[in-house]
C-alpha positions as CSV (number, residue, x, y, z in Angstrom):
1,X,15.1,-9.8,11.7
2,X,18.1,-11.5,9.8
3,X,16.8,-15.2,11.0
4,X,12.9,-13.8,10.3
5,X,14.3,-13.3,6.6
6,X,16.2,-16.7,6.4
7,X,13.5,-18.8,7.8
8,X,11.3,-17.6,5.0
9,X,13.7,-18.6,2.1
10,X,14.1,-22.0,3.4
11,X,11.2,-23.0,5.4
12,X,9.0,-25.0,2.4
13,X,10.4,-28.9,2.4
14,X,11.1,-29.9,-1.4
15,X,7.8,-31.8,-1.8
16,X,5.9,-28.7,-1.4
17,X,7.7,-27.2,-4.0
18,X,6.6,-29.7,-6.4
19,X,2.8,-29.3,-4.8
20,X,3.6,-25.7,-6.8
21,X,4.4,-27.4,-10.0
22,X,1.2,-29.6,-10.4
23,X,-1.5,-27.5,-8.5
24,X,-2.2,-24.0,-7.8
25,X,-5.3,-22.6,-6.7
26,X,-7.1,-20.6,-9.5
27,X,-4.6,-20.5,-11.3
28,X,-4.0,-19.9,-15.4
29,X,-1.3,-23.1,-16.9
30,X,1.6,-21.6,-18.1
31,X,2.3,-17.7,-19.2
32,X,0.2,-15.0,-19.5
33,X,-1.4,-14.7,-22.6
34,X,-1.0,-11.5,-22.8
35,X,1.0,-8.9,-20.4
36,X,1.3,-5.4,-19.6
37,X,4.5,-4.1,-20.2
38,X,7.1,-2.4,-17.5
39,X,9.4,-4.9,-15.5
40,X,8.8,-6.6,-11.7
41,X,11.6,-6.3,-9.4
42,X,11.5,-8.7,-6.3
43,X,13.5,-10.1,-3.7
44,X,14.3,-13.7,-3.9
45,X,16.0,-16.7,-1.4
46,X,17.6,-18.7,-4.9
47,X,21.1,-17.3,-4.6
48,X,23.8,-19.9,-3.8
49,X,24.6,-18.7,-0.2
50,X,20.4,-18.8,0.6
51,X,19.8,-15.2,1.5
52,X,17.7,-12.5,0.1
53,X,18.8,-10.9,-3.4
54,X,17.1,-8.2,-5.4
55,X,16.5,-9.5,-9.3
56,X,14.0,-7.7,-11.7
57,X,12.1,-10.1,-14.9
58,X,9.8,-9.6,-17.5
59,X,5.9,-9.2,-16.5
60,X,6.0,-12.7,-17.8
61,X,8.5,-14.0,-15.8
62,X,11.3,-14.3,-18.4
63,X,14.2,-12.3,-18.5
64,X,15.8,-13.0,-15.0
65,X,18.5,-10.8,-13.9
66,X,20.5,-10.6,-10.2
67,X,21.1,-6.9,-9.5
68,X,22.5,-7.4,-5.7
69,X,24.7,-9.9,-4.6
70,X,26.4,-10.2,-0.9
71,X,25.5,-12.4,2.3
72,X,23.3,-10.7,3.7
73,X,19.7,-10.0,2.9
74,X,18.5,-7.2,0.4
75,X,14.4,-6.8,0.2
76,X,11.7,-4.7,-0.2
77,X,12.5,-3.3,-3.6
78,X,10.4,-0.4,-5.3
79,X,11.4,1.2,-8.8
80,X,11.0,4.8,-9.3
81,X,8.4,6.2,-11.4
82,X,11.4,6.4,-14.4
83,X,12.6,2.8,-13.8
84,X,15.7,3.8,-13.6
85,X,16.5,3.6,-9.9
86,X,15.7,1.6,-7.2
87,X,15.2,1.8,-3.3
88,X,15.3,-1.6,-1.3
89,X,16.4,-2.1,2.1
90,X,19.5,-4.3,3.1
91,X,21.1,-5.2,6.7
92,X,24.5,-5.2,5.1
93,X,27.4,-2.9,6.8
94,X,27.0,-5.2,9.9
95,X,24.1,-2.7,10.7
96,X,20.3,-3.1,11.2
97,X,18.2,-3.0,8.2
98,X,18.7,0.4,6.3
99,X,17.8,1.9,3.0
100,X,19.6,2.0,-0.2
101,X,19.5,3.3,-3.7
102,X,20.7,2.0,-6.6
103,X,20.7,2.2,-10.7
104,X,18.6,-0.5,-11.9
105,X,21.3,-2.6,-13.2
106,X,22.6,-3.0,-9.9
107,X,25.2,-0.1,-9.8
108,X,25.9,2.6,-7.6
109,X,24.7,1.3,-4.5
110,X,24.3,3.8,-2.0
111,X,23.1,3.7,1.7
112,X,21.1,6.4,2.3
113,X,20.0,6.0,6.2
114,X,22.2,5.2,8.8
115,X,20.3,4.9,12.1
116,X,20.3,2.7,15.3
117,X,17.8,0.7,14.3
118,X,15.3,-0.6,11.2
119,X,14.0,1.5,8.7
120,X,12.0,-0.5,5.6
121,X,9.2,-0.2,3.3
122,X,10.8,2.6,1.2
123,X,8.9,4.1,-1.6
124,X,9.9,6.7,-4.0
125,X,7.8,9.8,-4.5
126,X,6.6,10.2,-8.0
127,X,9.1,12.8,-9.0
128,X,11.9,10.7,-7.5
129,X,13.1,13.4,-5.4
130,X,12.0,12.2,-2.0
131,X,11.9,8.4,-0.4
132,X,8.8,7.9,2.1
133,X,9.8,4.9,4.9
134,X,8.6,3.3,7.8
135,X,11.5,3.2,10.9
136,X,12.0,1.7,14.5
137,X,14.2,4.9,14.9
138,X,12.0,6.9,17.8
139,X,11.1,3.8,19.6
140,X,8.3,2.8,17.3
141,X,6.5,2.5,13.6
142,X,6.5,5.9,12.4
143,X,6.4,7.2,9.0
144,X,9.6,9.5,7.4
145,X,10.1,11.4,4.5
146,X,13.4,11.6,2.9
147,X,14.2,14.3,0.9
148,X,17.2,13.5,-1.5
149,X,17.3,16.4,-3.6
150,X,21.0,16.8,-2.6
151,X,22.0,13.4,-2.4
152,X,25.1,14.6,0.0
153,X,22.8,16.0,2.3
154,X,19.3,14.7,2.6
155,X,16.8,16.2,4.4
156,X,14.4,13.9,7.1
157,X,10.9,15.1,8.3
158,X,8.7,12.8,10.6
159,X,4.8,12.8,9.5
160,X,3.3,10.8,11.8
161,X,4.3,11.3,16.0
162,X,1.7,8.7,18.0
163,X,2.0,5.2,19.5
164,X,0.6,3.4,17.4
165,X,2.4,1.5,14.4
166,X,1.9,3.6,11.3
167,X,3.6,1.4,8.5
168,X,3.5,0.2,4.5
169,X,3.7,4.3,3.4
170,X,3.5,4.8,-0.3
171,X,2.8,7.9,-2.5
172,X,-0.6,8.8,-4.5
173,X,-0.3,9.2,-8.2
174,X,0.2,12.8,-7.9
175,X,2.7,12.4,-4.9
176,X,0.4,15.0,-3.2
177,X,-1.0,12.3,-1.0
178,X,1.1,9.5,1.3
179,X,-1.3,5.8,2.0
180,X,-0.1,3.9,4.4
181,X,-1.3,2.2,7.6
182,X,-2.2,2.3,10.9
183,X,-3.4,0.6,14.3
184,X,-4.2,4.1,16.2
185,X,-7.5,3.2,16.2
186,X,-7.0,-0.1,17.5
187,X,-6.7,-2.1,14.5
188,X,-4.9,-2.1,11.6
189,X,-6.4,0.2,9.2
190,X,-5.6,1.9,5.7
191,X,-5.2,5.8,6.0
192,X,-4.3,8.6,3.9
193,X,-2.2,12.1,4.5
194,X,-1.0,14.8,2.9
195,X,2.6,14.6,1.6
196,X,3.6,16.8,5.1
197,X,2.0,15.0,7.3
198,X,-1.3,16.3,7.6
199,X,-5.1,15.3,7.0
200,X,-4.2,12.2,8.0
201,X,-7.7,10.3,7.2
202,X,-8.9,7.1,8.0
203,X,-10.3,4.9,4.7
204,X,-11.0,1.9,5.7
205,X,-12.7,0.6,9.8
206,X,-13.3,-3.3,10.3
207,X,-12.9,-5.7,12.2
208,X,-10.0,-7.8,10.2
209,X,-6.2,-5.9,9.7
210,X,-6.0,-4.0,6.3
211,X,-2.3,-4.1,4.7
212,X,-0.1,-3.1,2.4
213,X,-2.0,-0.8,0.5
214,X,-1.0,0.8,-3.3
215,X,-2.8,3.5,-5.5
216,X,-3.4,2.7,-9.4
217,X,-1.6,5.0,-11.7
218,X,-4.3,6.8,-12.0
219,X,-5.5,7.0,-8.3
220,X,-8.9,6.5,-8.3
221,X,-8.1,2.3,-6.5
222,X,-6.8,1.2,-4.0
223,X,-5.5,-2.3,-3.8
224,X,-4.6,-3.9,-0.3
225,X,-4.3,-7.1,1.7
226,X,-6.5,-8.3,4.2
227,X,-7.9,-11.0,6.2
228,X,-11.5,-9.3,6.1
229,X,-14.5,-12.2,5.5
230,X,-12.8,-14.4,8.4
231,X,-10.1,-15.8,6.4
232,X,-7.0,-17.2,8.2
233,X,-5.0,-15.4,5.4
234,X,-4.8,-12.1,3.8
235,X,-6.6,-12.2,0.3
236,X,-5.8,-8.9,-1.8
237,X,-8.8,-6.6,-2.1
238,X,-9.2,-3.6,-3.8
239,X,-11.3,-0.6,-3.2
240,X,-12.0,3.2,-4.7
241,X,-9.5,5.6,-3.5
242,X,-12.4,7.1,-0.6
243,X,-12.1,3.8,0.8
244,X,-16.2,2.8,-0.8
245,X,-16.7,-0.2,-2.9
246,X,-14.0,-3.0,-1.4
247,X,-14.2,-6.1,-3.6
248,X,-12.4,-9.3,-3.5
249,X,-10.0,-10.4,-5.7
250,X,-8.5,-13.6,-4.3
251,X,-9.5,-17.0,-2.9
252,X,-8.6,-20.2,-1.9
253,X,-5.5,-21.5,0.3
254,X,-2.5,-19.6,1.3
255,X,-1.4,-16.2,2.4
256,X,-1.8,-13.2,-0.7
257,X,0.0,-10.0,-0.2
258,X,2.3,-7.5,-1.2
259,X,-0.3,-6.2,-4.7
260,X,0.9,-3.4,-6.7
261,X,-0.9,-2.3,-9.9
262,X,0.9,-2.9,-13.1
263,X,1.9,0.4,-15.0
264,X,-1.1,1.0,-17.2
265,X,-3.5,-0.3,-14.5
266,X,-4.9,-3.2,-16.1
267,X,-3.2,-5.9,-13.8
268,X,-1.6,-6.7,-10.2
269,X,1.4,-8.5,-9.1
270,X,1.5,-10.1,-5.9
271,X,3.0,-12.9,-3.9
272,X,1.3,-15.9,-2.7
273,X,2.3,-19.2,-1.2
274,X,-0.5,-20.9,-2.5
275,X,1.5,-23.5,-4.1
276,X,3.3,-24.5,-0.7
277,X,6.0,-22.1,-1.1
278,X,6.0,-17.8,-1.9
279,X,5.9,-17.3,-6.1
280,X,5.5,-14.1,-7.8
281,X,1.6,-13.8,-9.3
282,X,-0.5,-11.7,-11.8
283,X,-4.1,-11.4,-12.3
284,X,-6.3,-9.2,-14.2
285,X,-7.7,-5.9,-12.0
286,X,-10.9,-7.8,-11.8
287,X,-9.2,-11.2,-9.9
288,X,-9.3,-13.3,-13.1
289,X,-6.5,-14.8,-15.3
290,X,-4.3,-15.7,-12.4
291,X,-0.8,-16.7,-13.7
292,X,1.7,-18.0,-11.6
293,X,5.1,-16.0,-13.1
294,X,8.0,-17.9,-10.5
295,X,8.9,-21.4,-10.1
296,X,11.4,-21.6,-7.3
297,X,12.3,-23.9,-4.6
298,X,13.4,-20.7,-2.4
299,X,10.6,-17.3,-1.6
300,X,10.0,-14.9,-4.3
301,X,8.7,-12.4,-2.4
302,X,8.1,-8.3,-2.1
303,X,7.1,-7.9,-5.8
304,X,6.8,-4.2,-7.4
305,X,5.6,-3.7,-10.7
306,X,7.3,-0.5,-12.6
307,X,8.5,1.0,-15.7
């Protein structure tokens, strides 16, 4: 996983970078001219020693602050409803990739899991008292709950049990309901559960994988990845919270994933290598005024929009 994560931040060859100076697909020149408020936090390959490192900016890409800093990689970084916390995962400690919290300055970092094996794509519940994960732990992708009401002693439930790979778990609004997805069915598909484990729903049945799926703020969309239309990439797509309606939201070249609705609703952040190389992004909810927010030789990548 560790060589995964460094291949990624150093893979694009310098000329590509400047492909992402002078050409982007769709894209809006310059800054937004106008953005939603609330702060991105992401994990980025531009520290000195080349692995990942959480940092958080401005909506409009200003405003760059480091909050972790060691050698070896810290990613998938969500905020909590507050914004005053954040969970990422990290595969310091000399141990496979587990799940931390921290303020959202950077201190008190805290390791909060401490199996045998991965657990990633952490999520806080909307109340900030539990953490929802994927992890390797029984053998396979299965979906956890963490409940860290008493930080000292958290309490773990298991809500899915199948062998299939149930993975990208995130809350609903209202924290009542858990997203995530699935291949049970044979492909990877976006499903929906109650916040113990049961009613687990299918939302979403074609032929092309469905990923990384986020509720608005208000929950009535869904935004997702996907490679649906026969694209050799994953565009982001959004849908109505039943799984009706899917539209578009992305074309042209390159991989777009990891979407997450901006705090009010009104916009996504996502990353893209378009440009040649993985950049930070935000559109409009409707696809338009596409604005690329990061300018780095190394991948900006895992972006979550939050208070």
């Amino acid at each position: 996983m560790k060589r995964h994560l460094k291949l990624l931040v150093l893979f694009i060859l310098p000329s590509l970078f400047f492909m992402g100076l002078y050409g982007c697909d769709g894209c809006t020149p310059g800054g937004p001219s106008s953005v939603s408020s609330g702060r991105i936090v992401f994990a980025s390959g531009r520290d000195t020693d080349g692995d990942l490192e959480i940092y958080i900016m401005n909506p409009d890409g200003t405003n760059l602050i480091k909050v972790t800093d060691n050698t070896d990689p810290d990613y998938y970084p969500s905020f909590s409803k507050d914004g005053t916390r954040i969970v990422f995962v990290s595969a310091r400690d000399g141990n496979p990739e587990k799940i931390y919290v921290m303020n959202a300055d950077g201190t008190n970092q805290t390791r909060i899991t401490d199996e045998q094996d991965w657990d990633y794509h952490p999520n806080f519940s909307p109340d900030g008292k539990k953490i929802v994960f994927q992890s390797r732990r029984d053998g396979d992708d299965e979906i956890y709950l963490l409940d860290t009401t008493v930080i000292s002693h958290p309490q773990l439930s298991k809500l899915t049990d199948n062998l299939a790979s149930d993975r990208f778990p995130s809350f609903s609004p209202d924290g009542s309901k858990i997203i995530f997805v699935s291949d049970r069915d044979g492909n990877d598909e976006i499903y929906t559960m109650n916040v113990n484990g049961t009613g687990q729903t299918r939302l979403t049945s074609n032929f092309y994988s469905d990923w990384m799926p986020r509720y608005s703020p208000d929950g009535a969309k869904i935004v997702f990845s996907s490679k649906r239309g026969g694209d050799d990439s994953e565009k982001i797509y959004i849908m109505n919270a039943d799984g009706s309606n899917p539209a578009r939201l992305t074309s042209g070249s390159g991989q777009d994933w990891y979407p997450c609705f901006s705090p009010d609703g009104t916009k996504i952040v996502f990353s893209s290598n378009r440009s040649g190389n993985w950049e930070i992004y935000v559109m409009n909810v409707d696809g338009s005024n596409l604005t690329k927010i990061t300018d780095h030789t190394s991948a900006d990548n895992y972006p979550f929009w939050g208070q």
